[in-house]
C-alpha positions as CSV (number, residue, x, y, z in Angstrom):
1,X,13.5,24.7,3.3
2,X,17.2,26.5,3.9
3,X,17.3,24.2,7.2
4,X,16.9,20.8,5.1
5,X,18.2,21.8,1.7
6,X,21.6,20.5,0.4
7,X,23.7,16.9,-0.2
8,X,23.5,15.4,3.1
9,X,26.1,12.9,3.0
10,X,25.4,11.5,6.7
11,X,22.7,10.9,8.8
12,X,21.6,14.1,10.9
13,X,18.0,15.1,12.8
14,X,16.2,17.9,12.3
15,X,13.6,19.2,14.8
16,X,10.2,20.8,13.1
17,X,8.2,23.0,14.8
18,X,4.7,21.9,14.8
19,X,3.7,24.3,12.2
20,X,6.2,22.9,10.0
21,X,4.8,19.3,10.7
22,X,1.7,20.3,9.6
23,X,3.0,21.4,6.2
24,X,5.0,18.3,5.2
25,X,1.7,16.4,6.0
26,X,-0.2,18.0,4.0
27,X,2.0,17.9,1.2
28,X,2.3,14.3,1.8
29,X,-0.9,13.8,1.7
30,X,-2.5,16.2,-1.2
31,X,0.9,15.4,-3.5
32,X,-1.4,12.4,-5.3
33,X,-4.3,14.7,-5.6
34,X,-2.8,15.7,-8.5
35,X,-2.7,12.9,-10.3
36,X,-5.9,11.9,-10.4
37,X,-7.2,11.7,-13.8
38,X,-10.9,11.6,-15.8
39,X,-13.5,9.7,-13.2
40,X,-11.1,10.2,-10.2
41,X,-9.1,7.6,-11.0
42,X,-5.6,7.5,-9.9
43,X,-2.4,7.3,-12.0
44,X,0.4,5.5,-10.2
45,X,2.9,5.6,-13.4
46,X,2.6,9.6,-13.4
47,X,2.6,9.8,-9.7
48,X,5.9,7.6,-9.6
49,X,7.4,8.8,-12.9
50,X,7.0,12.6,-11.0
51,X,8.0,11.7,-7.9
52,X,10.4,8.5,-7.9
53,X,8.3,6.7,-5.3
54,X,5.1,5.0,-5.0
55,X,1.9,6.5,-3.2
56,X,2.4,4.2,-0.4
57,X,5.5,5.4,0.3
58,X,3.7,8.6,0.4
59,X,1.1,7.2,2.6
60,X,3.6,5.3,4.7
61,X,5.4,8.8,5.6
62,X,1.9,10.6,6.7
63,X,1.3,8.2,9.1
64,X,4.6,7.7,10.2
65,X,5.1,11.6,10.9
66,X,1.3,11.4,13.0
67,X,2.8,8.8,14.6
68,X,5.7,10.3,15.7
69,X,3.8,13.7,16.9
70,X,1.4,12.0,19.1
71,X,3.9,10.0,20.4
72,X,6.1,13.1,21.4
């Protein structure tokens, strides 16, 4: 968290190890677990009010990290 917190005001990388990987995906993908609501049904408006970003965007990012793993 140290490494990535902060105003970044330009574009920089950062290298995870793949520990750290492993914890942003699964953030990723149990952040709209929590917004499931009676029935398991999921509530978008809470998820995006919370967040600022729709579960696809979410989604998007899961993939795109297990993407970029395998392909390293």
């Amino acid at each position: 968290m140290e490494r990535l917190a902060g105003r970044h005001v330009e574009a920089r990388d950062f290298r995870l190890t793949t520990e750290e990987l492993h914890m942003v995906h699964s953030a990723l993908t149990a952040a709209p677990t929590m917004f499931l609501v009676r029935g398991g049904v999921f509530a978008e408006e809470a998820f995006h009010i919370r967040l600022g970003f729709y579960r696809e965007n979410f989604d998007a990012l899961a993939h795109a990290v297990v993407q970029a793993a395998a392909e390293a």
